[in-house]
C-alpha positions as a LaTeX table, in Angstrom:
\begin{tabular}{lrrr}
\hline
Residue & $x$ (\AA) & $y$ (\AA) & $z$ (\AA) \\
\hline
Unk1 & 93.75 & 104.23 & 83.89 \\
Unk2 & 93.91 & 103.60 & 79.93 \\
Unk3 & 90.96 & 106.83 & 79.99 \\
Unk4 & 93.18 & 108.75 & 81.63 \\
Unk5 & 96.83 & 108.35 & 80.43 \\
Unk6 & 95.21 & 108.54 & 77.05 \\
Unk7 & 93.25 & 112.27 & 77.85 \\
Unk8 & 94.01 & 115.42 & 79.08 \\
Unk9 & 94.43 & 114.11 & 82.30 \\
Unk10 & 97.95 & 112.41 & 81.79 \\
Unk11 & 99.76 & 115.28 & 83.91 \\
Unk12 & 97.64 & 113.55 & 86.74 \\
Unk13 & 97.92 & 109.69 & 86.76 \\
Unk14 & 100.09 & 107.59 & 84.23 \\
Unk15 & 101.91 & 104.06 & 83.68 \\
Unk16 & 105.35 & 103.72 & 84.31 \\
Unk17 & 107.45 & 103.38 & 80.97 \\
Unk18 & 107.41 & 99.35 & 82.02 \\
Unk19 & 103.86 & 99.25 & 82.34 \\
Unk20 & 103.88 & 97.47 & 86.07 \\
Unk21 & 103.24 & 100.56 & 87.53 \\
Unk22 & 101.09 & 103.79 & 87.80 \\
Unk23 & 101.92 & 107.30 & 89.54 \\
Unk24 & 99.93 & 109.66 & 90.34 \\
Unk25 & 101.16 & 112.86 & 89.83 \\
Unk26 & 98.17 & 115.26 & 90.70 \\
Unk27 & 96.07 & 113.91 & 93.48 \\
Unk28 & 93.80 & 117.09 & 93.31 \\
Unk29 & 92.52 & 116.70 & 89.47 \\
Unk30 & 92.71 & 113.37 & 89.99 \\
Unk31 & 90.57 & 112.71 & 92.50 \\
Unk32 & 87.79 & 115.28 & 90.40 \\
Unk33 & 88.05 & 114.55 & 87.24 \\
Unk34 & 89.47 & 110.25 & 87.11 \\
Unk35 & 88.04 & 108.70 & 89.89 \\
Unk36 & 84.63 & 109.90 & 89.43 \\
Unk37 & 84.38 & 107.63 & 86.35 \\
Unk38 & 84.81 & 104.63 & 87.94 \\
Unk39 & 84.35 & 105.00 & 91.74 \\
Unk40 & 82.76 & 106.97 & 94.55 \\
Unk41 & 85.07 & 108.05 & 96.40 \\
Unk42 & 85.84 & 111.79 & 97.13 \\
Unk43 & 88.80 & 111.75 & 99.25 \\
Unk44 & 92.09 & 110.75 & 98.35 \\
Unk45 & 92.97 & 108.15 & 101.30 \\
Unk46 & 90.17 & 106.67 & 100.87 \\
Unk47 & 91.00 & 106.23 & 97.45 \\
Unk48 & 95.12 & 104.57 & 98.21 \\
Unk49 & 92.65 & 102.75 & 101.34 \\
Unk50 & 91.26 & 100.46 & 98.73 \\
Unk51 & 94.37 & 100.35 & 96.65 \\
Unk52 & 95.73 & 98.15 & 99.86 \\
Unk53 & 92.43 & 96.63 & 100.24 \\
Unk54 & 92.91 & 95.00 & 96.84 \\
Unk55 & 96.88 & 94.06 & 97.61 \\
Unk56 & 98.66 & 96.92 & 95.78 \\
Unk57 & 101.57 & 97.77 & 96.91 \\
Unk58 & 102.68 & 102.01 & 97.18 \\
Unk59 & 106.16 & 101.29 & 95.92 \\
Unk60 & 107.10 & 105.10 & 96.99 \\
Unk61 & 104.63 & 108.74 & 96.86 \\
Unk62 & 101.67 & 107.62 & 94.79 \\
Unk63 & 103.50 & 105.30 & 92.99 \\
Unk64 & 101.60 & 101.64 & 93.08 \\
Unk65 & 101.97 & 98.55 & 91.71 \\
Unk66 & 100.52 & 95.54 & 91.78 \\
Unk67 & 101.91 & 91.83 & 90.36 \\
Unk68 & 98.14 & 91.13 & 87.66 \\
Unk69 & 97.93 & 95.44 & 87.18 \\
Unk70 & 99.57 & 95.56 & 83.94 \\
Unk71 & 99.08 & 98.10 & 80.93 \\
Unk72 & 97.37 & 96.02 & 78.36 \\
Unk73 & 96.83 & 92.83 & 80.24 \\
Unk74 & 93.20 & 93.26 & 80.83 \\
Unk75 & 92.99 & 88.90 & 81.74 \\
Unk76 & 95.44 & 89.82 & 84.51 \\
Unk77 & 92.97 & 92.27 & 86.22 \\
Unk78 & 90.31 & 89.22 & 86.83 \\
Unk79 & 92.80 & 87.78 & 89.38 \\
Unk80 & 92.77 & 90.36 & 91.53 \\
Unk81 & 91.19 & 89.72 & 94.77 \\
Unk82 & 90.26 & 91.75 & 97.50 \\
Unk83 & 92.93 & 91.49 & 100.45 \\
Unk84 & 91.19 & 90.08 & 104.05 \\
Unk85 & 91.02 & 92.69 & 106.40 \\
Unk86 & 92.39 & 91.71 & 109.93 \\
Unk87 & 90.72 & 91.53 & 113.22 \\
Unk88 & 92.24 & 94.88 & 114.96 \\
Unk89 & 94.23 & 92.87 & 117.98 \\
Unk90 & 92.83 & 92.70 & 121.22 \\
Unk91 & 95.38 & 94.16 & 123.50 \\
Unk92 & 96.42 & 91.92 & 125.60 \\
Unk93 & 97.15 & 93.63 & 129.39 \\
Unk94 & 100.04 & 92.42 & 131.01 \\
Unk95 & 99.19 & 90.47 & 134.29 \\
Unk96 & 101.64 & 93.45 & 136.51 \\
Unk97 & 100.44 & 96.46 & 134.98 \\
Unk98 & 98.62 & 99.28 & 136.78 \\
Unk99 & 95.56 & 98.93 & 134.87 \\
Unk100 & 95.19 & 95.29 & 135.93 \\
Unk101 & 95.80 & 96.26 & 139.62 \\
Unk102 & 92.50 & 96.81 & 140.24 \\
Unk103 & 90.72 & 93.89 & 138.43 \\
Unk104 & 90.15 & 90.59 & 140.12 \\
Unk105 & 92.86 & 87.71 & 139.52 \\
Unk106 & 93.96 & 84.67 & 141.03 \\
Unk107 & 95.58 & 86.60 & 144.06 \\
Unk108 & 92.37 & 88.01 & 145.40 \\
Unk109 & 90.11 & 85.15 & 144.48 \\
Unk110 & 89.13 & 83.21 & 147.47 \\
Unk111 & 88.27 & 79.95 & 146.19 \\
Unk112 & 87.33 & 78.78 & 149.62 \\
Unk113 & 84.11 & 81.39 & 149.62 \\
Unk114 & 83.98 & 81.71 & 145.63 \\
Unk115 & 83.96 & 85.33 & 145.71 \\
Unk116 & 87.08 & 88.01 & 145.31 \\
Unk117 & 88.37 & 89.66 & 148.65 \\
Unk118 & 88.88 & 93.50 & 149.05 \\
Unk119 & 91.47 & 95.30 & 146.93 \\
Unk120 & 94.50 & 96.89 & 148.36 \\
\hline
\end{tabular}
């Protein structure tokens, strides 16, 4: 970010006047001519994809912030950490609803013979 608020590409990306944030202004030249240095990565969500990834938070449009990503404080960048991605939920079905009509349950189950009786 320092490479770029310094150049000719400050219309594109730059800190906030606090230095706890960074916008990005230009996604276009910014994704072709800033992120090339230090990542490959061509597309822009894939770009603000990590940005959550690493617990930055998109304060509003391409504005993000994050509490150890501050201009200057290069120590403050080695505690950032990589967020754990979640399990995608397994949808649970509820027991009356029409997909689950069909499936075997306790209802149709004959314990008696082990084996489920005839639907419907």
């Amino acid at each position: 970010l320092k490479y770029a608020s310094d150049s000719s590409y400050s219309s594109a990306v730059s800190w906030s006047s606090d230095g706890r944030s960074f916008a990005i202004y230009n996604t276009n030249i910014f994704m072709q001519h800033v992120v090339p240095r230090n990542f490959k990565l061509t597309k822009f969500r894939s770009f603000t994809r990590q940005l959550n990834n690493w617990g930055f938070t998109n304060l509003y449009e391409n504005v993000w912030r994050h509490k150890y990503f501050i201009r200057g404080n290069t120590d403050g960048l080695q505690l950032l950490r990589r967020v754990q991605i979640k399990e995608p939920s397994k949808r649970k079905i509820p027991e009356n609803s029409a997909q689950n009509k069909d499936q075997p349950n306790e209802e149709n189950f004959s314990a008696s013979r082990g084996q489920y009786l005839p639907l419907g």
